[in-house]
C-alpha positions as CSV (number, residue, x, y, z in Angstrom):
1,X,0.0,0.0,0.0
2,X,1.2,3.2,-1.0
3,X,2.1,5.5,1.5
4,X,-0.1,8.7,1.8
5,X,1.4,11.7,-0.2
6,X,1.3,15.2,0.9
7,X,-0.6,18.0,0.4
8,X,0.4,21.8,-0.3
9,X,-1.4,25.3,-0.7
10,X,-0.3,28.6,-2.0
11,X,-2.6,31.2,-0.6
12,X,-2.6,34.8,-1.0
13,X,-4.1,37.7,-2.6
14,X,-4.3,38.4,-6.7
15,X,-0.7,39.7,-7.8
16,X,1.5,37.7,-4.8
17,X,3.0,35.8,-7.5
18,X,1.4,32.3,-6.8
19,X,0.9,31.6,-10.3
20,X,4.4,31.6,-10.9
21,X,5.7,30.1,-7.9
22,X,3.3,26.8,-9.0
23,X,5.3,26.5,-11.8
24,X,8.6,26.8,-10.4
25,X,7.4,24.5,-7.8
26,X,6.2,22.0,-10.0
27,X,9.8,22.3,-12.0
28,X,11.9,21.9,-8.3
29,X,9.7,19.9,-6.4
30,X,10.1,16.6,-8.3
31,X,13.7,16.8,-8.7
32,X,14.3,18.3,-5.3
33,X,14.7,14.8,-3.6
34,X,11.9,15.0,-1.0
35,X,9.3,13.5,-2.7
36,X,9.3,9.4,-2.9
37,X,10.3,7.1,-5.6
38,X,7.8,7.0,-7.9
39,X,5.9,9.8,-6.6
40,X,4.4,12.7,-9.1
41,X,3.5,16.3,-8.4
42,X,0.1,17.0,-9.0
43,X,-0.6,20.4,-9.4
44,X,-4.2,22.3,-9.3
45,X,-6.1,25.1,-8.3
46,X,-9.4,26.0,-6.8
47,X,-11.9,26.8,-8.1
48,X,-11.4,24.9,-11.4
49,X,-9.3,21.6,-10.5
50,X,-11.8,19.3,-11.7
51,X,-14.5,19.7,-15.3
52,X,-16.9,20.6,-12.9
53,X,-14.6,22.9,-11.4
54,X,-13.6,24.5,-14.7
55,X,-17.7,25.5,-15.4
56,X,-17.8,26.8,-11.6
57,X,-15.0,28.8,-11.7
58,X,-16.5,30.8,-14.9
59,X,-19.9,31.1,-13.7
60,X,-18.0,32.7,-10.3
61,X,-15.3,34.7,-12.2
62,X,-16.3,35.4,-15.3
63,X,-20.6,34.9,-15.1
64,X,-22.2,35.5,-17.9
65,X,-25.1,38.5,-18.6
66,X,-27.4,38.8,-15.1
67,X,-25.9,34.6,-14.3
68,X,-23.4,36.4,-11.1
69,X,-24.1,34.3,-8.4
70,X,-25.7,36.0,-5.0
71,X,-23.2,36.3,-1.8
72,X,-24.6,33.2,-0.3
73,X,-24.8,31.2,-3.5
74,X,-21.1,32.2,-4.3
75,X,-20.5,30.9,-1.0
76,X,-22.0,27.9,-1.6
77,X,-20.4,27.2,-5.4
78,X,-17.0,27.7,-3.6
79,X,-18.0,24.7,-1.5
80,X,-19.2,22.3,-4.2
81,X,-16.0,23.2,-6.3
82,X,-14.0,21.7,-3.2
83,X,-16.1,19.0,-2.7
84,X,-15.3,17.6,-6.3
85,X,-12.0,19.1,-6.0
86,X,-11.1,17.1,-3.0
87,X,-13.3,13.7,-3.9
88,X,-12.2,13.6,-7.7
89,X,-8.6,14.6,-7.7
90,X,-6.9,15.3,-4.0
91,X,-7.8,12.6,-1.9
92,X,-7.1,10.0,-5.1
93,X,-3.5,11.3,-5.7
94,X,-3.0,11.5,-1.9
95,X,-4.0,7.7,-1.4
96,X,-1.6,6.9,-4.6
97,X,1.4,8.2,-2.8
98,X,1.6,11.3,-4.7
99,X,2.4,15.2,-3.9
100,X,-0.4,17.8,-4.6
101,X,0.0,21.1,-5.0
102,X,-3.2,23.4,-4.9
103,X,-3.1,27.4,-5.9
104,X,-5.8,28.3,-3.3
105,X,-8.1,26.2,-0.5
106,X,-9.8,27.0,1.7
107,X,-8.3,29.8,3.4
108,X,-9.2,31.5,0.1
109,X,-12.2,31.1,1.1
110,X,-12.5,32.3,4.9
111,X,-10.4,35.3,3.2
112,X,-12.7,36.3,0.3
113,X,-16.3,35.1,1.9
114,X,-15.8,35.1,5.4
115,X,-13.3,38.8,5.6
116,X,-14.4,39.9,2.5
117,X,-18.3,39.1,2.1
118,X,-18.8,39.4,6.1
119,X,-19.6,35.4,5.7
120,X,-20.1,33.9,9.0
121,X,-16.6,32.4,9.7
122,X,-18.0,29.2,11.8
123,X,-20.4,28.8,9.0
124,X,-17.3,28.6,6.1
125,X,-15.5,26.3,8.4
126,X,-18.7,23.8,8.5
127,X,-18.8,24.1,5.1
128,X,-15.1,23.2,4.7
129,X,-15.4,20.4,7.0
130,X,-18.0,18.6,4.4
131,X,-16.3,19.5,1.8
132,X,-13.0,18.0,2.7
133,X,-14.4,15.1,5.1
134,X,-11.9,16.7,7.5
135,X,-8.9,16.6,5.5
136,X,-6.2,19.4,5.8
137,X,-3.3,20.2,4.0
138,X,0.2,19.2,5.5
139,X,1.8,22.7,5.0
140,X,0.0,26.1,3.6
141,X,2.3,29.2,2.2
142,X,0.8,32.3,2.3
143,X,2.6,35.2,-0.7
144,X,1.9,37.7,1.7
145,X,1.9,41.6,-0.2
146,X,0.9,45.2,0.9
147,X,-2.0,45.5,-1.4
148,X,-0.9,48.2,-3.1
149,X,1.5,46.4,-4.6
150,X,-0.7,44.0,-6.0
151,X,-3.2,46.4,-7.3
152,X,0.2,47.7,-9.4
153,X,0.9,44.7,-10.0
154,X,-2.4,43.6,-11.8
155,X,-1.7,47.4,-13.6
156,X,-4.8,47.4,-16.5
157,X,-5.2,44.1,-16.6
158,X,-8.8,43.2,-16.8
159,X,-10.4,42.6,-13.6
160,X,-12.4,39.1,-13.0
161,X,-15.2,39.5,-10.7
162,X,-14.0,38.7,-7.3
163,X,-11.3,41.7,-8.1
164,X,-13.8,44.1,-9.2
165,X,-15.0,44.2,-5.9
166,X,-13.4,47.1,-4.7
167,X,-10.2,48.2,-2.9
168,X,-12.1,48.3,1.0
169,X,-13.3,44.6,-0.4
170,X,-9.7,43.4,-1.0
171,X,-8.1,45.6,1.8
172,X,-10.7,42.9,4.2
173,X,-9.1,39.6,2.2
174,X,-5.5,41.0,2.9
175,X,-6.5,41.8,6.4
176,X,-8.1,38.0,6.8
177,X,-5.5,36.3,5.2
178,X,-3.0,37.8,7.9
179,X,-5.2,36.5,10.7
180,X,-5.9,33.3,9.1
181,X,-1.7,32.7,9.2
182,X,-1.6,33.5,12.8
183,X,-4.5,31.6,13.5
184,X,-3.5,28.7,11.7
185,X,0.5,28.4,11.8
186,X,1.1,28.8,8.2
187,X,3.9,29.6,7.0
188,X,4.3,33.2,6.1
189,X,6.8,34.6,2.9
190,X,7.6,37.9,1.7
191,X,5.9,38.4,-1.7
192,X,7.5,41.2,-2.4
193,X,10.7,40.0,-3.0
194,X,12.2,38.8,-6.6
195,X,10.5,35.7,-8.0
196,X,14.2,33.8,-7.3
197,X,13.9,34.7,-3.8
198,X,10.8,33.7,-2.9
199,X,11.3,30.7,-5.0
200,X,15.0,30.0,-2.7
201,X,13.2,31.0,0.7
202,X,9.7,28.3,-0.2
203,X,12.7,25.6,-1.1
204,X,14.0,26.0,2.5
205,X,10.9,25.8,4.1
206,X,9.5,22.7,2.4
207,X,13.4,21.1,2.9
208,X,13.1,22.2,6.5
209,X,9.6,21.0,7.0
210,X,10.0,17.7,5.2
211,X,13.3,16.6,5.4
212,X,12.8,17.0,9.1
213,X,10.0,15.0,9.1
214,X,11.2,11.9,6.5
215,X,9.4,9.9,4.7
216,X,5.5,10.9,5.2
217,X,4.2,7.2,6.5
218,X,0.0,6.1,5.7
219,X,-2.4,7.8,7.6
């Protein structure tokens, strides 16, 4: 039986660079020696890991016409993107022995919904609990970025609908993600560093992290 792989998140708000970081991630990570014989890297993102995914994540980014989804049904969409998410592709490369790396989980969405929206927070964690049967990943980064620099970052690039929300919206995410880190013990990185540095200090965090640890066994 294969032992259980592991599980990592990029969190963060739009501009910290997570986009690039999954790829340089999914370039290191598989050469970098931590990860078992035989393993792969899976990487994904939420929403949109799964088909189902893919037609959620329009319909909450880019909706067509009057089709934008209400605060609570947004909410809700979020939750059945996960739910696929972690049934169809997570928990079956996990099982296999395999690595996954997701851009975004569910601190996205106690930072968007719950700081953002006003979202109850208990409420987005029962959610998350039946969405993910419990399951939690084994380390979460958070790109962490003043969010001016990430509104000059994004520069005239069009806006999906989450970002068109407003500056006071995505001042509240920012704000949330911060208190989600020190709530949760992630691990916290500079975004607004070069690309190579944050790439150099993620590699010492995952070596410290797993290397430490050895070999993750089956749980």
């Amino acid at each position: 039986m294969a032992e259980r792989g592991r599980f990592l998140v990029l969190e963060g708000i739009d501009g910290c660079g997570k986009t690039t970081q999954l790829e340089r991630l999914g370039s290191w990570l598989p050469a970098s020696g931590l990860m078992p014989a035989g393993a792969r890297l899976v990487l994904t993102r939420e929403p949109g890991g799964t088909v189902l995914g893919q037609a959620l994540r329009q319909l909450l980014l880019h909706p067509p016409g009057e089709a934008a989804p209400a605060p609570m049904a947004e909410l809700l969409l979020y939750a059945a993107d996960r739910a696929q998410h972690v049934q169809q592709c997570i928990q079956p490369a996990l099982r296999a022995g395999h690595w996954v790396l997701s851009d975004r989980f569910v601190g996205s969405t106690a930072a968007y919904q719950g700081y953002g929206r006003g979202h109850d927070l208990e409420l987005i964690d029962q959610l998350a609990a039946m969405a993910t049967a419990g399951m939690e990943p084994d380390l979460t980064l958070l790109l962490e970025l003043p969010l001016a620099e990430s509104l000059r970052r994004r520069g005239h690039r069009p806006a999906d609908r989450i970002e068109a929300s407003g500056e006071a919206f995505l001042a509240r995410v920012a704000a949330g993600f911060s208190a989600l880190a020190q709530e949760r013990g992630w691990c916290r990185l500079d975004a607004s560093e070069s690309p190579e540095a944050v790439s150099a200090s993620i590699q010492r965090q995952l070596r410290q992290r797993f290397e430490r640890e050895g070999p993750p066994g089956a749980r």
